[in-house]
N, CA and C atoms of all chains as a GROMACS GRO file, in nm:
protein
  615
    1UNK      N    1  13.191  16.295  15.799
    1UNK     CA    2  13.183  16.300  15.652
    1UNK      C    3  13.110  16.177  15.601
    2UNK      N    4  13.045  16.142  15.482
    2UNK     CA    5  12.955  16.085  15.458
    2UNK      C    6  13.042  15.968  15.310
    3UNK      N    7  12.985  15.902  15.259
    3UNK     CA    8  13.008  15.850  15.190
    3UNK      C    9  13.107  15.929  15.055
    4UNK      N   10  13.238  15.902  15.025
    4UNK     CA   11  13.295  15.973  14.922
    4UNK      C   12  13.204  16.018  14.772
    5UNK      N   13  13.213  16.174  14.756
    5UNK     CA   14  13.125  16.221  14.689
    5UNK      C   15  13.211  16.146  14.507
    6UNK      N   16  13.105  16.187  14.394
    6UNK     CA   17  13.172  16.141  14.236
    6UNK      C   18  13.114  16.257  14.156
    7UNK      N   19  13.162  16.307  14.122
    7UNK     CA   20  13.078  16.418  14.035
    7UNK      C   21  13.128  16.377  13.867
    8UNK      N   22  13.031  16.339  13.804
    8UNK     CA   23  13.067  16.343  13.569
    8UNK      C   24  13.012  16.500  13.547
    9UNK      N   25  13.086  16.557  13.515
    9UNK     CA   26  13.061  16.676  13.466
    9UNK      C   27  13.056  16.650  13.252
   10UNK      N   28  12.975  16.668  13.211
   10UNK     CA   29  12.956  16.590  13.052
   10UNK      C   30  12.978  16.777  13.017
   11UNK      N   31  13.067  16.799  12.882
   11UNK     CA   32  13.116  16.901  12.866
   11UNK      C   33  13.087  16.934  12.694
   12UNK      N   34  13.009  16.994  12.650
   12UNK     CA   35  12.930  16.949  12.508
   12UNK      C   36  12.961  17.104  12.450
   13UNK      N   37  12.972  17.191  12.484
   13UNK     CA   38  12.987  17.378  12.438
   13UNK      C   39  13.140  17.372  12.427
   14UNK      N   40  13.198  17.408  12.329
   14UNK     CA   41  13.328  17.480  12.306
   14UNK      C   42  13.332  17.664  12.290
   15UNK      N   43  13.438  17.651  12.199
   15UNK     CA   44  13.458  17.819  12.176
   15UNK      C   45  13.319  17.894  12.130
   16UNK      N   46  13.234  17.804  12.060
   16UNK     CA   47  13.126  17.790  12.011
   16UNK      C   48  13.051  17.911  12.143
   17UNK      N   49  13.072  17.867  12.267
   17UNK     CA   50  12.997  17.919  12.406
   17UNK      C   51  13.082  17.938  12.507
   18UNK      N   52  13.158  18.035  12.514
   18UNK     CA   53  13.262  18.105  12.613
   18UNK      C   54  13.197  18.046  12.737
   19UNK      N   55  13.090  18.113  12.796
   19UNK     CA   56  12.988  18.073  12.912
   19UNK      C   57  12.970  17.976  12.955
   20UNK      N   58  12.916  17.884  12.861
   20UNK     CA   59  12.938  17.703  12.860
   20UNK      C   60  13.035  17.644  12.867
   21UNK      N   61  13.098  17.690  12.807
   21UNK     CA   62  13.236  17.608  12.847
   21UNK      C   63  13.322  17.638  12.944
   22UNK      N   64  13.299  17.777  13.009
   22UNK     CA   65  13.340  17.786  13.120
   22UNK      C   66  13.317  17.706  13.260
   23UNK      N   67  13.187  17.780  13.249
   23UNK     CA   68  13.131  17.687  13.374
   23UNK      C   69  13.159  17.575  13.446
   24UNK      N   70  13.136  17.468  13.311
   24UNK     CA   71  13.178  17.325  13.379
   24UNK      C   72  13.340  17.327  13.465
   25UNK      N   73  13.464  17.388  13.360
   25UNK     CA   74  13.586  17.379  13.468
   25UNK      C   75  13.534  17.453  13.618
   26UNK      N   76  13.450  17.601  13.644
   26UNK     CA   77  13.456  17.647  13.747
   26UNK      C   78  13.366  17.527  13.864
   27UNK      N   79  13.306  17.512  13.804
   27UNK     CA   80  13.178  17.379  13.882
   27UNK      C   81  13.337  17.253  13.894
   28UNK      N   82  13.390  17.197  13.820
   28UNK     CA   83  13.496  17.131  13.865
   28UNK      C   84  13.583  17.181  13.964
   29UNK      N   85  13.621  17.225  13.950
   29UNK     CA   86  13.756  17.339  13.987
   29UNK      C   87  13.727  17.357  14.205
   30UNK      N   88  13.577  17.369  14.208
   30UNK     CA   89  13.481  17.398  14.313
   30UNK      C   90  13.464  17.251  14.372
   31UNK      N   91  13.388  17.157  14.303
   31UNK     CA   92  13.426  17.026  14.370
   31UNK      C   93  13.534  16.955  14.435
   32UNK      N   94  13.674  17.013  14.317
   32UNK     CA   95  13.780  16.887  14.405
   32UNK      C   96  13.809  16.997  14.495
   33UNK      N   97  13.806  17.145  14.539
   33UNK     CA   98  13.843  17.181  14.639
   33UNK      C   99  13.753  17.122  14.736
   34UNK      N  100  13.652  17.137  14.703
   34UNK     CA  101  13.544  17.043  14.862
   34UNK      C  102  13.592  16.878  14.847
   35UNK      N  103  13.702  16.854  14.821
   35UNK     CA  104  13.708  16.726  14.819
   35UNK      C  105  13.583  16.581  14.813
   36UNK      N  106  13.571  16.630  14.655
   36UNK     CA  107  13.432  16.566  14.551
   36UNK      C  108  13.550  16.512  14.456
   37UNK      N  109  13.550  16.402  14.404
   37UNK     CA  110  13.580  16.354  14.278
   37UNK      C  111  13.551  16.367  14.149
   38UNK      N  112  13.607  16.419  14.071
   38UNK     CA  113  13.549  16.488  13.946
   38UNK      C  114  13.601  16.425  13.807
   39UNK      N  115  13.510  16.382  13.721
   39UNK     CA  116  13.548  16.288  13.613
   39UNK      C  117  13.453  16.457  13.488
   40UNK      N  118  13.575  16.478  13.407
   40UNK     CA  119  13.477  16.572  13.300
   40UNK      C  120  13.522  16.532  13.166
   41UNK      N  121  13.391  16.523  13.110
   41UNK     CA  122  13.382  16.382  12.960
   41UNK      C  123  13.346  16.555  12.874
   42UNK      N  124  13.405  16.519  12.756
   42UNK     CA  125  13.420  16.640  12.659
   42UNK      C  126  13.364  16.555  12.529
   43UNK      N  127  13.293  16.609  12.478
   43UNK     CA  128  13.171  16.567  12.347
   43UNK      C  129  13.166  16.651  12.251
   44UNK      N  130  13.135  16.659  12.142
   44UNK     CA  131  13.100  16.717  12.059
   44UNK      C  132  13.171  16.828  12.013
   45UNK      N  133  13.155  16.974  12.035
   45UNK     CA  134  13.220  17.098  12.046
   45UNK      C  135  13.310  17.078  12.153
   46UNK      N  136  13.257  17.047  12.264
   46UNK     CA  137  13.341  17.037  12.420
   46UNK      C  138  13.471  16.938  12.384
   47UNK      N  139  13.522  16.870  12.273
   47UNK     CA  140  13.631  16.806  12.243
   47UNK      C  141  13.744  16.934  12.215
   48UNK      N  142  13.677  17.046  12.175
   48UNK     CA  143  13.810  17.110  12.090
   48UNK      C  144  13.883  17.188  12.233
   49UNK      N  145  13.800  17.203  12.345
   49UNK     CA  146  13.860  17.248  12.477
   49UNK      C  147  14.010  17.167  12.540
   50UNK      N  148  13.984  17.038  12.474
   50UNK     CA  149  14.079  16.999  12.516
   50UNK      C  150  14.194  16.960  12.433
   51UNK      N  151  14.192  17.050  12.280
   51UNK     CA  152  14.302  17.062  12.150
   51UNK      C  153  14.390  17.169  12.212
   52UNK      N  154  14.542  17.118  12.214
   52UNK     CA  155  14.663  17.201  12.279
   52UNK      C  156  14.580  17.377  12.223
   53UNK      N  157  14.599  17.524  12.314
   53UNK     CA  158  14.593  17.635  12.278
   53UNK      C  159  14.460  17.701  12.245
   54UNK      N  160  14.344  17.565  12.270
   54UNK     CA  161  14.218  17.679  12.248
   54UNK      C  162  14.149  17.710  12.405
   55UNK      N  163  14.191  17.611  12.521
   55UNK     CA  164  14.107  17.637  12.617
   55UNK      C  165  14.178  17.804  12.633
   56UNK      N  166  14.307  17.870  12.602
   56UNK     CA  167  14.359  18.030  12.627
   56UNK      C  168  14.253  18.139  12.569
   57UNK      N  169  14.196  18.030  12.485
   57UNK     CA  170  14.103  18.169  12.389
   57UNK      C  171  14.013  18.152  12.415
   58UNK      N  172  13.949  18.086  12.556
   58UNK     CA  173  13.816  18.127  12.586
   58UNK      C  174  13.793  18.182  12.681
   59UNK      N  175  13.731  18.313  12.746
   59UNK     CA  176  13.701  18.354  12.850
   59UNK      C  177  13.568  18.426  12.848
   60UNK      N  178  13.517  18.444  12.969
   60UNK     CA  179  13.412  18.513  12.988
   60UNK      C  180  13.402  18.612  13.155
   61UNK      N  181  13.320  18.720  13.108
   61UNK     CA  182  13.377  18.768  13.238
   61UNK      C  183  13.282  18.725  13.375
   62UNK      N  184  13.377  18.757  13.495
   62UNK     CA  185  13.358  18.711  13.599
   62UNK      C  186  13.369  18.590  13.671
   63UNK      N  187  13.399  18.516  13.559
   63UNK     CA  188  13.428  18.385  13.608
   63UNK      C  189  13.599  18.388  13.546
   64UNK      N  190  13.676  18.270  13.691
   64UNK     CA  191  13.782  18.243  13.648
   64UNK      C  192  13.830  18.179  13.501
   65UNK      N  193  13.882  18.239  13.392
   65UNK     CA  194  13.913  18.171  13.301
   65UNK      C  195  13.982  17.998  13.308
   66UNK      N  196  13.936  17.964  13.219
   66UNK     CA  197  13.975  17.776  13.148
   66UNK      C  198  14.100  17.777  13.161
   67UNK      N  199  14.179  17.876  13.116
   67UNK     CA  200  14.362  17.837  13.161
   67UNK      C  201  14.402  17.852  13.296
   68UNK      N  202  14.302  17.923  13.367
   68UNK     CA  203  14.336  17.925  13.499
   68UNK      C  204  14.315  17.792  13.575
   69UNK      N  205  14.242  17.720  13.515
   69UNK     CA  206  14.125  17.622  13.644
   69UNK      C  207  14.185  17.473  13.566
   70UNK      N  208  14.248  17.468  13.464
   70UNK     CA  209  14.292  17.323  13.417
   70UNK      C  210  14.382  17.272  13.529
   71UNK      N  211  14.528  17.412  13.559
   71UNK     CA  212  14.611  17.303  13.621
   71UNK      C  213  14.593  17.273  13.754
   72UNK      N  214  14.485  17.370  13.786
   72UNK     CA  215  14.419  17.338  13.949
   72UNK      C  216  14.337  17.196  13.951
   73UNK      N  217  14.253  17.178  13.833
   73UNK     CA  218  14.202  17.072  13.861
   73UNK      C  219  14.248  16.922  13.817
   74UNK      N  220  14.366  16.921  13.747
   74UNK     CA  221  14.456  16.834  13.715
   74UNK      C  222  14.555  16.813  13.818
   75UNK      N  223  14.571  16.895  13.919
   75UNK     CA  224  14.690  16.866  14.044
   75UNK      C  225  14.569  16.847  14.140
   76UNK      N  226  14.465  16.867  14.149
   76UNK     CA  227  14.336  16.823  14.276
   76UNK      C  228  14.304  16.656  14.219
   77UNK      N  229  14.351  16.628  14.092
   77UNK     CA  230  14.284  16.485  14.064
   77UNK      C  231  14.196  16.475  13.945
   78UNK      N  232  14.149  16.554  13.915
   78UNK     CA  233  14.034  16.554  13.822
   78UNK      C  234  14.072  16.503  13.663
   79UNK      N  235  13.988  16.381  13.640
   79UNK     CA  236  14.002  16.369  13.523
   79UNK      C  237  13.998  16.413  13.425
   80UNK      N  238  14.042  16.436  13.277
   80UNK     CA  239  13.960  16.492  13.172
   80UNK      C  240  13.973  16.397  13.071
   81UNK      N  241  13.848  16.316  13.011
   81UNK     CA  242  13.742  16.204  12.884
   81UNK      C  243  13.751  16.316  12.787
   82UNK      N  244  13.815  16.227  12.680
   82UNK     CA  245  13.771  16.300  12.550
   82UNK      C  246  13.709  16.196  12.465
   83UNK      N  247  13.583  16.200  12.384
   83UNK     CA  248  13.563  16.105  12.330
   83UNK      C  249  13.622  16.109  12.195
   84UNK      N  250  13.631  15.983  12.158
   84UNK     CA  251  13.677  15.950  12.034
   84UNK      C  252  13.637  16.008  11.899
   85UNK      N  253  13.507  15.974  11.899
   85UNK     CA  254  13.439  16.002  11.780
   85UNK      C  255  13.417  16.189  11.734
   86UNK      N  256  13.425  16.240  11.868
   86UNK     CA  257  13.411  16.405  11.859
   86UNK      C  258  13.555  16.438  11.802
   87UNK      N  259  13.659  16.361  11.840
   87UNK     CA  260  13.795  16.390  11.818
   87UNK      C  261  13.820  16.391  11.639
   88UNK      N  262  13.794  16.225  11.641
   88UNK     CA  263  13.851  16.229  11.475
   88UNK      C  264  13.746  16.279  11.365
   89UNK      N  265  13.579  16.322  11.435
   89UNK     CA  266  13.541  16.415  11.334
   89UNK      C  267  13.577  16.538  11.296
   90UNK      N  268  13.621  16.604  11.410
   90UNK     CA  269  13.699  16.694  11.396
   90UNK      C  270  13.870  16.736  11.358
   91UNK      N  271  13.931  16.592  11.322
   91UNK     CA  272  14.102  16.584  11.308
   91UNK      C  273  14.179  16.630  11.387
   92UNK      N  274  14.124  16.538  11.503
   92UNK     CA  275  14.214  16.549  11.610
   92UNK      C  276  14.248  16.402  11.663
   93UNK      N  277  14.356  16.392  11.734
   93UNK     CA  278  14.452  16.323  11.783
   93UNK      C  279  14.494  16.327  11.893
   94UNK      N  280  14.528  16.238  11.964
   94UNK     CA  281  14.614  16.214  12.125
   94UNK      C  282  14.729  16.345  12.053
   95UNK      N  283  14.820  16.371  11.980
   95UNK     CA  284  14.893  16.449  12.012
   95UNK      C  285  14.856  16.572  12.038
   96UNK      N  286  14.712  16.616  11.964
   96UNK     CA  287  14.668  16.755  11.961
   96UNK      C  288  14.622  16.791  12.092
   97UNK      N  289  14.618  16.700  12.183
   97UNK     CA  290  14.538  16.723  12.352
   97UNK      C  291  14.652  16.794  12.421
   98UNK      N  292  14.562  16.847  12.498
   98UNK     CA  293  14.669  16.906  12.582
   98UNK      C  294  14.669  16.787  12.722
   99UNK      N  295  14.808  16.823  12.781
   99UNK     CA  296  14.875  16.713  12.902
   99UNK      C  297  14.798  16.669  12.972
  100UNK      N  298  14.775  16.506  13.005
  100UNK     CA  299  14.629  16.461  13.091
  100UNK      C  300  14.559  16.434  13.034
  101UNK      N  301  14.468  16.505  12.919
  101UNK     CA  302  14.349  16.383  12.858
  101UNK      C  303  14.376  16.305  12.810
  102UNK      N  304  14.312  16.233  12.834
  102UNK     CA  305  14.237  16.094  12.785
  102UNK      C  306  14.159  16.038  12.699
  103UNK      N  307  14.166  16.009  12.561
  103UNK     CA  308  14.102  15.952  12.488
  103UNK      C  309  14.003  15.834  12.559
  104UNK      N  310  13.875  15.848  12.515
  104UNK     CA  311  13.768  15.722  12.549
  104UNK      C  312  13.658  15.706  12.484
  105UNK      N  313  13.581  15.656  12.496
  105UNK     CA  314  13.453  15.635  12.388
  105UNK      C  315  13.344  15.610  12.497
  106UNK      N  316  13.244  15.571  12.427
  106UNK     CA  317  13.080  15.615  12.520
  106UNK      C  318  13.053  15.475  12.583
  107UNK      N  319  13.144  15.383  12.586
  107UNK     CA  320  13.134  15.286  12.730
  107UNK      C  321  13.180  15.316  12.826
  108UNK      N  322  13.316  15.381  12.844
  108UNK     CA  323  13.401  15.405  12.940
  108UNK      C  324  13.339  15.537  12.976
  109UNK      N  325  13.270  15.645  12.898
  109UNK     CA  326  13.175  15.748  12.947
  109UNK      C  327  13.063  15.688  13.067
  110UNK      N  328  12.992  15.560  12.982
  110UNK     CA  329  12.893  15.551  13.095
  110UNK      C  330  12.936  15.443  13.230
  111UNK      N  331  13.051  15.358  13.187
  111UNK     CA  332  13.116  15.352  13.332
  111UNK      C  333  13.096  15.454  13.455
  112UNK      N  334  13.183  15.593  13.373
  112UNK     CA  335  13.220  15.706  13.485
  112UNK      C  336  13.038  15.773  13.559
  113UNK      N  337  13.014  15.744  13.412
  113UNK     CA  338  12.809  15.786  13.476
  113UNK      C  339  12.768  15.732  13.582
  114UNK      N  340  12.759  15.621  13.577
  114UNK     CA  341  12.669  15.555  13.616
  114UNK      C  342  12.740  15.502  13.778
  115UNK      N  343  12.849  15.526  13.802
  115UNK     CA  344  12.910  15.527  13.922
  115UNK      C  345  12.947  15.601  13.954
  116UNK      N  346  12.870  15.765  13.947
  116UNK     CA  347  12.898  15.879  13.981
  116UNK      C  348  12.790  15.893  14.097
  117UNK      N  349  12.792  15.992  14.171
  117UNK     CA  350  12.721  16.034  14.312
  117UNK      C  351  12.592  16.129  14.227
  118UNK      N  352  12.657  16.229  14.145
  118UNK     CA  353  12.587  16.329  14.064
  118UNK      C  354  12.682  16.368  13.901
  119UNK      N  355  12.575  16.391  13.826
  119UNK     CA  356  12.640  16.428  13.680
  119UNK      C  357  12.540  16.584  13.651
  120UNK      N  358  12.664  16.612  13.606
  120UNK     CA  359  12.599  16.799  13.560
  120UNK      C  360  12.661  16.747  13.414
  121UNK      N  361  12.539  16.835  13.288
  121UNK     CA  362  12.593  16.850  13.173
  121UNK      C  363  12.572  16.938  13.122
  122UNK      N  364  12.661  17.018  13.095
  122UNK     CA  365  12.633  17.139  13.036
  122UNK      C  366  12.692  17.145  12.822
  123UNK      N  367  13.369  18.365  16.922
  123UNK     CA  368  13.493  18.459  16.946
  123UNK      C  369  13.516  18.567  16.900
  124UNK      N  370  13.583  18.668  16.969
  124UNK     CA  371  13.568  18.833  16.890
  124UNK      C  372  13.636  18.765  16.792
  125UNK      N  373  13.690  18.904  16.650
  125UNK     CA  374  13.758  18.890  16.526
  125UNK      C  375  13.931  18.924  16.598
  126UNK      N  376  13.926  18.991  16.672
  126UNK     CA  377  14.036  19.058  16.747
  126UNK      C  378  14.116  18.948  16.837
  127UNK      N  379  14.044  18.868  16.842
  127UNK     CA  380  14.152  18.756  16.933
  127UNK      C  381  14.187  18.653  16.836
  128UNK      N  382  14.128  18.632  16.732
  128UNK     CA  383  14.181  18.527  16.608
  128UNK      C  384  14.268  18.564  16.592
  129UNK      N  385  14.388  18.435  16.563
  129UNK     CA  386  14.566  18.469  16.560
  129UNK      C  387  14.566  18.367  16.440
  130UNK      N  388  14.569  18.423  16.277
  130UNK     CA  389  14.555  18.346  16.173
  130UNK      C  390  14.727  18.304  16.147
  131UNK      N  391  14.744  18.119  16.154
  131UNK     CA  392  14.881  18.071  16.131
  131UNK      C  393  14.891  18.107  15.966
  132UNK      N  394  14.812  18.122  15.867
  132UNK     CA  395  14.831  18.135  15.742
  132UNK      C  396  14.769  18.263  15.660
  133UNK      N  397  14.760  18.334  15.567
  133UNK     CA  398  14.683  18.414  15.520
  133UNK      C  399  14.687  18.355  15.393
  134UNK      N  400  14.587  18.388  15.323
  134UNK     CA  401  14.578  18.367  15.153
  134UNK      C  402  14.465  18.472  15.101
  135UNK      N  403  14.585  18.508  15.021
  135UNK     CA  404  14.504  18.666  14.965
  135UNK      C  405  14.464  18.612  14.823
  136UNK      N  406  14.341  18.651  14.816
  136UNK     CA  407  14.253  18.533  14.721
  136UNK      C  408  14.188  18.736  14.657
  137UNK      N  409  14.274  18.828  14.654
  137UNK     CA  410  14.175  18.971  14.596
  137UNK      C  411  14.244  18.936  14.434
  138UNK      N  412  14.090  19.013  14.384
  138UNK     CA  413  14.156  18.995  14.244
  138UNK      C  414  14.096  18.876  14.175
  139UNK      N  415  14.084  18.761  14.232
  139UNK     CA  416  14.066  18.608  14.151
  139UNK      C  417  13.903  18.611  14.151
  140UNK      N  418  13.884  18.574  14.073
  140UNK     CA  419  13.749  18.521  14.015
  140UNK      C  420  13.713  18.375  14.060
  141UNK      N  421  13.555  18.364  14.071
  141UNK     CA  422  13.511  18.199  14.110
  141UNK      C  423  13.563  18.055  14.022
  142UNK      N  424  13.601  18.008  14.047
  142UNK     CA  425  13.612  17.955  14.213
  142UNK      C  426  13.753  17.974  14.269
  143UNK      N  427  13.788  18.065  14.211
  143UNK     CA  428  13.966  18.028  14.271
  143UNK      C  429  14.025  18.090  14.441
  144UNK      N  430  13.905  18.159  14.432
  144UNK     CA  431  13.876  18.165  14.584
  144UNK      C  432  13.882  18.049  14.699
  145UNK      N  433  13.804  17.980  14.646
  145UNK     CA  434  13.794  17.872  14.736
  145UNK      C  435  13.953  17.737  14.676
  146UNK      N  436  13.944  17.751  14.586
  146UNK     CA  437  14.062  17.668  14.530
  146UNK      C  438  14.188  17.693  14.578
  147UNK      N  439  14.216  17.801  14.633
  147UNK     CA  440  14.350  17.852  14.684
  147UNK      C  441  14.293  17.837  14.830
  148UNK      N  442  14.176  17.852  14.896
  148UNK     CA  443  14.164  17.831  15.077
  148UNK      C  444  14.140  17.682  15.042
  149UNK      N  445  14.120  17.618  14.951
  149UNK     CA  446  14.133  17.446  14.977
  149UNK      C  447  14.295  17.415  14.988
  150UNK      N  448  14.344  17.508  14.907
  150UNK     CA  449  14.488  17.425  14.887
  150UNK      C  450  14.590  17.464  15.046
  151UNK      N  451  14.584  17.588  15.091
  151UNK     CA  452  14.603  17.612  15.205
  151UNK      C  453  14.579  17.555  15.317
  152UNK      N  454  14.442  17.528  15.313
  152UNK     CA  455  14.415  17.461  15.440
  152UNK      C  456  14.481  17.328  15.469
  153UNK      N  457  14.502  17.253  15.347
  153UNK     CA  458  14.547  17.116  15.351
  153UNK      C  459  14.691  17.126  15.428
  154UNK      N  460  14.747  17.264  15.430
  154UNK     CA  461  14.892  17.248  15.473
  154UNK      C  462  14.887  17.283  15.641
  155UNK      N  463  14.732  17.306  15.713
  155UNK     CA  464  14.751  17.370  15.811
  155UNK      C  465  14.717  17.258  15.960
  156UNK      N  466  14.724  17.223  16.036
  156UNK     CA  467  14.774  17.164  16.138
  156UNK      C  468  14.564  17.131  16.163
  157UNK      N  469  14.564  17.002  16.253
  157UNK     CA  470  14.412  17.017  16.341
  157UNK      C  471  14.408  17.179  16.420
  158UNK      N  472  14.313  17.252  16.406
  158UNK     CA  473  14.262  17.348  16.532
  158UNK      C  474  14.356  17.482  16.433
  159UNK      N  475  14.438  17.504  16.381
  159UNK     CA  476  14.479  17.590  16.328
  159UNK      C  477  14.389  17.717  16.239
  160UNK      N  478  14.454  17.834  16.240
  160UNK     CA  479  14.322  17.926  16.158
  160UNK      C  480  14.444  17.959  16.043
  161UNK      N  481  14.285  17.990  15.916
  161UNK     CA  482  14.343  18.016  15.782
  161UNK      C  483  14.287  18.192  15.791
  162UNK      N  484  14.346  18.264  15.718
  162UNK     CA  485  14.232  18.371  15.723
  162UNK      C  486  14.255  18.405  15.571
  163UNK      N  487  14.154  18.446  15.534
  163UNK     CA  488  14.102  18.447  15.335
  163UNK      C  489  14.076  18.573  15.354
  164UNK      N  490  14.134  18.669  15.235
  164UNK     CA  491  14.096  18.789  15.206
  164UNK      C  492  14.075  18.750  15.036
  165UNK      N  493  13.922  18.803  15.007
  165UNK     CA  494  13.881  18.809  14.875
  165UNK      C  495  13.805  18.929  14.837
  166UNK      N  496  13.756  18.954  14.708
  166UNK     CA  497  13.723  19.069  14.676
  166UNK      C  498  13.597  19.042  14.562
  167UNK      N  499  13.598  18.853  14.529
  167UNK     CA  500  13.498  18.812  14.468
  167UNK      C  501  13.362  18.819  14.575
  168UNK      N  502  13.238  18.814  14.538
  168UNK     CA  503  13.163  18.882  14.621
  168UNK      C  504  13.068  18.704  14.601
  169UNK      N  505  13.091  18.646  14.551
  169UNK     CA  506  13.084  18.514  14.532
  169UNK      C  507  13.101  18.430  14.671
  170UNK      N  508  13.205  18.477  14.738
  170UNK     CA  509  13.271  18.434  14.849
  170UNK      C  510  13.225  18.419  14.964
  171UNK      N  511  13.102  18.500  14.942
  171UNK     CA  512  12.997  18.569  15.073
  171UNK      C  513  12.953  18.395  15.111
  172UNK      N  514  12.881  18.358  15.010
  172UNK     CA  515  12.812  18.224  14.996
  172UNK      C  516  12.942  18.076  15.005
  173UNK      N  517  12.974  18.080  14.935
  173UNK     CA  518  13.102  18.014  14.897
  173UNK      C  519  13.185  17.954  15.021
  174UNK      N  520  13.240  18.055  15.074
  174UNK     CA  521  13.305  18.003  15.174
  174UNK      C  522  13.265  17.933  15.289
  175UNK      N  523  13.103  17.976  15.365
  175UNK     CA  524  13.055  17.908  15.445
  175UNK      C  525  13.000  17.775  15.420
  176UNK      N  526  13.013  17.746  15.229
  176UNK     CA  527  12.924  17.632  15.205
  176UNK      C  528  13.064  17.505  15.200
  177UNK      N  529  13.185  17.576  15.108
  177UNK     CA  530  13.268  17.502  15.119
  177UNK      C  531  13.329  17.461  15.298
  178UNK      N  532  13.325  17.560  15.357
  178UNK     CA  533  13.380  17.497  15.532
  178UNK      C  534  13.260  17.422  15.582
  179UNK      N  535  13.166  17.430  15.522
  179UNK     CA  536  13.073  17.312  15.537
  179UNK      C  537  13.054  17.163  15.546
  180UNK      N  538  13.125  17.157  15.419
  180UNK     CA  539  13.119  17.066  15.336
  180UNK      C  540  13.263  16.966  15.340
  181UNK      N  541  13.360  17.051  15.386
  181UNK     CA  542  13.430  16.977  15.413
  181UNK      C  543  13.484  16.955  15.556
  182UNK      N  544  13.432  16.977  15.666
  182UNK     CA  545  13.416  16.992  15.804
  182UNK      C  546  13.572  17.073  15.858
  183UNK      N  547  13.585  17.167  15.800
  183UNK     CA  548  13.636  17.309  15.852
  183UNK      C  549  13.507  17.361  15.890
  184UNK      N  550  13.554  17.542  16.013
  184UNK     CA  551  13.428  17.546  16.118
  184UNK      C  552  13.496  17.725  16.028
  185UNK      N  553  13.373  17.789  15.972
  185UNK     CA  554  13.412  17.973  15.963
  185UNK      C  555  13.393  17.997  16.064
  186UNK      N  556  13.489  18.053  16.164
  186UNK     CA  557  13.489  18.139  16.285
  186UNK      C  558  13.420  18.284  16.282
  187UNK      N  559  13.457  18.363  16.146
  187UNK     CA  560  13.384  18.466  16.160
  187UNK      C  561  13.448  18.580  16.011
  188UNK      N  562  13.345  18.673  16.011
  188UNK     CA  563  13.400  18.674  15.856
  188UNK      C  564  13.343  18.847  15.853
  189UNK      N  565  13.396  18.953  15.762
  189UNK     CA  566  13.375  19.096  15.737
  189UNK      C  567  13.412  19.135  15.639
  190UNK      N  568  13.374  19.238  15.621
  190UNK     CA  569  13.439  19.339  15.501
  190UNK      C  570  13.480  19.459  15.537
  191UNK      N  571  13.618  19.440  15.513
  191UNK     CA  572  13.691  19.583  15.508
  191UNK      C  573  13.680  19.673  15.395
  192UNK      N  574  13.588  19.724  15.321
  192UNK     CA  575  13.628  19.809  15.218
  192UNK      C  576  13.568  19.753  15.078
  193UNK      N  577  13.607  19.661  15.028
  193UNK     CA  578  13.607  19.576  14.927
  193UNK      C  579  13.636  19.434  14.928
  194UNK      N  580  13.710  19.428  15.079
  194UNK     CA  581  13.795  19.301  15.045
  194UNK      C  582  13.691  19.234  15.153
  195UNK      N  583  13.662  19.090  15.186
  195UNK     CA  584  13.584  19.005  15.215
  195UNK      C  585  13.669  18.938  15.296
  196UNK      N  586  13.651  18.959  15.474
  196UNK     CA  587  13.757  18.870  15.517
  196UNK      C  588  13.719  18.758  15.619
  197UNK      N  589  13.789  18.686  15.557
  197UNK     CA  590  13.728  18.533  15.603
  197UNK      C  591  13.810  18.475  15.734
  198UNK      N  592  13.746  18.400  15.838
  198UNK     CA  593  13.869  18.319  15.968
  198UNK      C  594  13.820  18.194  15.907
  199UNK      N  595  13.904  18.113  15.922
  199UNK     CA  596  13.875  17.920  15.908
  199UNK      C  597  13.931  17.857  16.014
  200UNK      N  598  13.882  17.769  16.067
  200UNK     CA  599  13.961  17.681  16.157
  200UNK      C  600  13.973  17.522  16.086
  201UNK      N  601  14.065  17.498  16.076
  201UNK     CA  602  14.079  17.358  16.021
  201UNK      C  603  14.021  17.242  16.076
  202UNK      N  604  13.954  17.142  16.078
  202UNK     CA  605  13.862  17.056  16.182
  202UNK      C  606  13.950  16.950  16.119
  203UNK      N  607  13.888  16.864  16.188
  203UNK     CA  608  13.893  16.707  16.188
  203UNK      C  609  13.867  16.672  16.031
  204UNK      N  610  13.767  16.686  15.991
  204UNK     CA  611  13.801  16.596  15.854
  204UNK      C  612  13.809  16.649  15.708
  205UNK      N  613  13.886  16.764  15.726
  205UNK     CA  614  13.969  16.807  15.659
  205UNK      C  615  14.010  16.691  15.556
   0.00000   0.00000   0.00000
């Protein structure tokens, strides 16, 4: 085995894009099973994925749904970044997250960047 | 090795689930299974075809050998070393 893999998955589509916002958990979800490290930063729209009760209302077909793939990738390790500024434009709060995220802002984003192996953004 | 002499210590019936949970349920399995031990994966995502040989790849598990019965997609794993 080779040097431990880092994957930033940057997460910018909400309900806004069933499709988009899917993806990134299944692309996560797929890494920490290959034992890859997975950091996924939520921006913009991609903040409200992580407001308690909306990742249930998104699906798309053929791919495993967002309520399926959170608590897999939260018991494999995987982080989930919410940034700040997407949060309180939208009136949201550490309480409105669902269990595990993380409030952060766009230093501690490009920390996770820039000492990543590979970054996907969808 | 034929398919007929593989003696799988675990099964994980992965029919029904959508990508990636295929591989997310033969990751979580395998972790419980011994050096040299076989997993065997039955899926029905067609995803899996690709999937599974890239994930036992990748994480140095060896696919012994793999078919389709019908619909369902059946997979052998042997657990390796760096599991």
């Amino acid at each position: 085995m080779g040097a431990p893999e880092k994957l930033v998955i940057m997460v910018t589509h909400g309900p806004d894009d069933p499709e988009l916002s899917t993806l990134p958990f299944t692309m996560a979800a797929a890494a920490l099973a290959s034992d890859v490290e997975v950091v996924m930063g939520f921006q913009g729209e991609g903040c409200l994925l992580m407001k308690k009760g909306v990742a249930e209302t998104v699906s798309v077909a053929d791919l495993a749904p967002i309520r399926d793939l959170i608590g897999p990738i939260a018991e494999l390790g995987g982080k989930l970044l919410v940034c700040w500024p997407g949060l309180k434009s939208r009136g949201l709060g550490q309480e409105d997250l669902v269990a595990g995220a993380e409030i952060v802002a766009a230093a501690r984003l490009i920390v996770e960047v820039t000492s990543a192996t590979n970054t996907l953004t969808y | 090795m034929a398919e007929t002499e593989i003696q799988a210590t675990v099964v994980v019936d992965a029919r029904g689930l959508l990508c990636p949970m295929p591989i997310v349920k033969t990751a979580k399995a395998m972790k419980g299974l011994a050096l040299g031990e076989v997993l065997k994966v039955i899926a029905t995502d067609r995803g899996a075809i690709a999937d599974v040989p890239a994930w036992a790849g990748s994480t140095g598990n060896e696919l012994l050998a793999w078919h389709e019965e019908g619909a369902d997609l059946v997979f052998f794993l042997r657990r390796g070393e760096d599991e």
